[in-house]
Structures are given as C-alpha cells and as structure tokens.
N, C-alpha and C positions, 0 to 999 in steps of 0.2 A: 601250555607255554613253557617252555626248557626255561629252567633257571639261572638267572644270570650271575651268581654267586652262593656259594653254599661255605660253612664256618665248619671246622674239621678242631676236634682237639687234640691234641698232638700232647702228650707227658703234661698236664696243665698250660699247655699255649695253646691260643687261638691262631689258626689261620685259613685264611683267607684265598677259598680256590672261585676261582672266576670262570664262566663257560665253564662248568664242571662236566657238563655230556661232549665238550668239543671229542669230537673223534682223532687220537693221535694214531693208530693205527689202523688205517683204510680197510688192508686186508683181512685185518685181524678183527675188524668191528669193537675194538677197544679204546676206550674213552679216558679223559683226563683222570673222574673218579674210579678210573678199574683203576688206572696206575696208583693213586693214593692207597689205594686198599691192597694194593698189592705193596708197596713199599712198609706200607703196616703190619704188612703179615713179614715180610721180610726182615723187617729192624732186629729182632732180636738176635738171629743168626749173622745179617750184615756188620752190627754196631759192634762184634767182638773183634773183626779185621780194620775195620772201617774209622772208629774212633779215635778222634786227635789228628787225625789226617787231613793234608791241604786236598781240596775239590778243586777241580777245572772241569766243567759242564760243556755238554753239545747239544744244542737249542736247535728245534726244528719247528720252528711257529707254525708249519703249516700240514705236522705231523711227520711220519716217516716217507721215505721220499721224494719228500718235498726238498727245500735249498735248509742250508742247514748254518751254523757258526758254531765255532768254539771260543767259552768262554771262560779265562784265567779271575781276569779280575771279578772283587765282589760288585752286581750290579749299586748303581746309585740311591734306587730305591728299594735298600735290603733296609728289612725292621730292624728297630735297637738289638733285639734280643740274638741274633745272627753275629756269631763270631769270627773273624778274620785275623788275618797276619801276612803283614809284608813281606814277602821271603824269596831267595832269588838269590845271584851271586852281581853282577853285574847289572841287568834287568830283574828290576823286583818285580812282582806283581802282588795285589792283594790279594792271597786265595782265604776262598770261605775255607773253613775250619769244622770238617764234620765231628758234631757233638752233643746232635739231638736229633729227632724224628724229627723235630718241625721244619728243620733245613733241608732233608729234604724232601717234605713233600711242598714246601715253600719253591723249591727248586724246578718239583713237577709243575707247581703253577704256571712257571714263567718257559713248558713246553721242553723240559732238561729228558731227553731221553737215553743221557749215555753218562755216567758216573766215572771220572775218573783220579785217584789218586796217586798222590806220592811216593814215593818206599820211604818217607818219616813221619812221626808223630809226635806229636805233643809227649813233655815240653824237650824234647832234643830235636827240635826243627833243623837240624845245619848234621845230623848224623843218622843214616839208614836204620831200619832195624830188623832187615829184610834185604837178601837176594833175590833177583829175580832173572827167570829162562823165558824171553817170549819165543816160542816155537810157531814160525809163520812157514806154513807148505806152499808150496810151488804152483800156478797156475796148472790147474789139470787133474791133481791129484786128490785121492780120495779120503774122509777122515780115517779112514782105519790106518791107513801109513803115517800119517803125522801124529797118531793114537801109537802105533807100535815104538815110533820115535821115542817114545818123551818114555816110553817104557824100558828102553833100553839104556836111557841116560840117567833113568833114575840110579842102577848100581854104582855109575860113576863120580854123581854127584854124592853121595850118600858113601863113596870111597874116602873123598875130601872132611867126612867129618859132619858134613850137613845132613839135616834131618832136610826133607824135601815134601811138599805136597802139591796135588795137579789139580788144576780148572780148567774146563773148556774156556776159549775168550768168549763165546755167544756169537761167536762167525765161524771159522774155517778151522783155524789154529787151538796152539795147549800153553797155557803158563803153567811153569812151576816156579813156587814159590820156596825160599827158605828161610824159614825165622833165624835170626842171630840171639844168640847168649845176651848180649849187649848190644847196645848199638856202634858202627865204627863210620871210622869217615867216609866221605866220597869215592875218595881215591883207593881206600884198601879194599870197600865194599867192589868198585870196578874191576879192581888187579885181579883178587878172586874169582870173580865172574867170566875176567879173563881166561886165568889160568885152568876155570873147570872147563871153559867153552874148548879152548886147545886142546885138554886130553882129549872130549868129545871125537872133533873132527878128526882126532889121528886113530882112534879107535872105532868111529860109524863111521862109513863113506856116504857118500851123497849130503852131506851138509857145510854149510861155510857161515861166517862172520860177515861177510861184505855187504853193505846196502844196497851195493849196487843189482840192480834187476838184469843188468847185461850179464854179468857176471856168473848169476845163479837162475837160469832158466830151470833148471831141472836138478833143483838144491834146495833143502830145506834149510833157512835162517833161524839161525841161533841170535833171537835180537837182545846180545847184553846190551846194548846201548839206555835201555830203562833203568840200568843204574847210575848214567850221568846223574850230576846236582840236577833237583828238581825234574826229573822228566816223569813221564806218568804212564799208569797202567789201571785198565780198565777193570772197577772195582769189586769184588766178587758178591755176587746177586745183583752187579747192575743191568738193566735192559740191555738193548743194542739195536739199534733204529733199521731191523731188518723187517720181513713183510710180516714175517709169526709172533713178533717180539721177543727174540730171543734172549737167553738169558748167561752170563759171564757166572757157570756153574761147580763150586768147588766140589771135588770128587774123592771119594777113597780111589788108593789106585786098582782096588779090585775090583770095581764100578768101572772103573777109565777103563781096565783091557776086557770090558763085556762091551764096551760101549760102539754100535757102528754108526750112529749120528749124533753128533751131537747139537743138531736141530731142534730135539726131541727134549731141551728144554728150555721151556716159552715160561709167559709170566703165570700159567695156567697148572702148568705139570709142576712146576717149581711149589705153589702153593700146597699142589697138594702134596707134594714129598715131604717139605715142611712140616704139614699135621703131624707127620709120624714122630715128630719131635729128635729125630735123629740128626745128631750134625757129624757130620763128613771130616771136617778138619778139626776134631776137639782137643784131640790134643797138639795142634797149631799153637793152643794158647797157653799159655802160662797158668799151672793151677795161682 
C-alpha cells in the first residue's frame, strides 16, 4: 500500500511530503519523491544564485499537463519556519523568500513544478543585482539559431563592461545573465538593458524588443522586460512542467555553442553532471 506521507529532513527541519509516489511527470514516470531527491541533489549548486530571493511558484496538482496556477503569494498554510516579504511597488504580494532546502521541497509538496525568481535579494529587496537577456525564438525555429544568438551577443554585451553568463530556460529559449558590482535601481538596471538590447538589434538582424507576436513572426525577442520591478525569471536548476522534466540549465559558453538540444537536460542528466562536482557559473559568484 503506497504511502500516504513520508518526513524528509531537510538542513535540520522536518517536512512533510504527502502522496510522496504521486506521479508528477506522466511521461517521464517521475514521482513527487524523484522531485525532492532531485531538489536535494540540486541545492548546493541552486542555493549560490537562488538565495535571498523572492519565489513565485507554478502548481500543477495534477502533474505536468495537467491545468496548472501561478502562485505570487505565500500559501496560508506555510509552516512558521518559511520566510516571506511583502514586496511589490503598487501591488504587493507576499513572496516566499528562498533560504533553505526545506522551502523548497515544502514547495514540491504542494505540486511547485516551475521555480521562479526575482533579479533581487535579500536584504536590498527594492534594488536588482543582476541583469537579465530572455532570448525567446520564433515559432518554427530550431535551438541551434537561438544557441548561435545568445553567442553573438555575448561580445556585445561584454563590450558594455558586463561579465555575462548563459542558461538554457528548460523550453526552447537562452537567458543570459549578468551579475552587477552592486546592486542599482529599477530604472538604471532597465535603461542598461535597454541600451545593450539597442546595440544588439542594430548590429544582429532578425531580432526585436516588441512583445508583440504580430510584429515579430520570424524574430527572435530580446525580453528586457524581466527587469521591470519585480517581474521574474525562471530559476536556474529549476524544472519546467514539460513531458521529460526539463531543466532551466546554467552553461559555460563553451557547453552553449556544443550544445544542439537543449532538451538533453532533464532532472536525470542534470543529477548526474552534478556528481562531477563542477559548476558552470563559479565564477558568477562573488569569492
């Protein structure tokens, strides 16, 4: 008889996973506890980009493919020990506050199969500490073009004076990332983002700014808009509620231009790259 709760300790906290064999990946034949054991195995690599940062989760109760929500605020029944912060410019919301394993496999509990955070951290919540490039390709197109992309923006981003690093999102598209000296406000963090996205378009052809889908049929978007106040980007080794489990994978860039799918990692290939104890973005961080 499947067990209907199983107690996980997490850095000295208990928690509490319920249906621990529920199956959240159909295809994939993976279960609520793969996903814990994989967040397990993940934490140490996740919690250096990931720490002090507001969460907004997407809950799929009835696995992947199923109907799905996205969630800002912290639930009503989060344990004491789960920390949060009002934060928000007009509309607040309470976001959880990642700052330990046990939030989120607490998270997996409650069916969180997509991680996404903020570009700020604890404690300068109201100032970025991070740019960010979401590179989204064009219906039709294959990853090696949206892979060649982000490879030729690197020089330019990296003209402006930033250091830059690339992730698959764990779908179609490439982030890159770039850590700031400090952190700066909203606004100079967008102008920036602006003004690298502009060179871009006048130096690549085939890509644009505009959200609009009429606009850019056969255009790859440069989405600076992830550095509005609070908007968010999916967090690096989180899932992605596709049928393999795929995974939001930080890359050397000399990994990215080997790279022709980036399919090819799930919560499975991710683990075991991991063992090798290598991490991709180390010096992302601050010694």
């Amino acid at each position: 008889m499947p067990k209907e709760t199983q107690i996980i300790e997490a850095e000295g906290i208990a928690v509490e996973i319920s249906h621990p064999e529920k199956i959240l990946y159909p295809e994939a034949g993976l279960s609520k506890m793969d996903l814990v054991r994989y967040y397990t195995a993940a934490w140490p690599y996740l919690k250096k980009f990931g720490m002090g940062r507001p969460l907004a989760i997407k809950r799929y109760p009835h696995g992947a493919g199923g109907d799905s929500f996205f969630q800002k605020n912290k639930p009503h029944n989060a344990p004491e020990w789960l920390t949060s912060r009002l934060l928000g410019l007009e509309k607040k919301a309470d976001y959880i506050i990642l700052d330990k394993l046990a939030t989120l496999l607490w998270l997996v509990n409650l069916d969180s199969l997509e991680f996404h955070s903020a570009l700020v951290a604890a404690p300068n919540y109201d100032k970025p500490n991070l740019l960010a490039f979401d590179l989204d390709p064009p219906p039709g197109s294959t990853f090696p073009e949206i892979r060649d992309f982000a490879l030729a923006c690197r020089p330019i981003i990296e003209g402006f004076g930033y250091r830059c690093f690339a992730k698959t999102s764990g779908k179609r598209g490439v982030h890159i990332c770039c850590p700031l000296p400090a952190p700066q406000s909203f606004e100079q963090v967008f102008n920036a983002a602006k003004e690298v996205a502009t060179t871009i378009i006048e130096k690549i052809p085939g890509c644009t700014l505009s959200l609009k889908k009429e606009d850019r049929p056969d255009k790859i978007l440069i989405d600076i808009y992830r550095n509005h106040p609070y908007q968010l980007m999916v967090l690096p080794y989180s899932t992605r509620a596709t049928p393999n489990a795929s995974v939001s994978m930080p890359l050397s860039w000399e990994e990215l231009g080997r790279l022709e799918d980036a399919g090819v990692f799930d919560v499975g290939t991710v683990v075991e790259k991991l063992k090798k104890g290598k991490d991709e973005w180390e010096e992302y961080y601050p010694k």
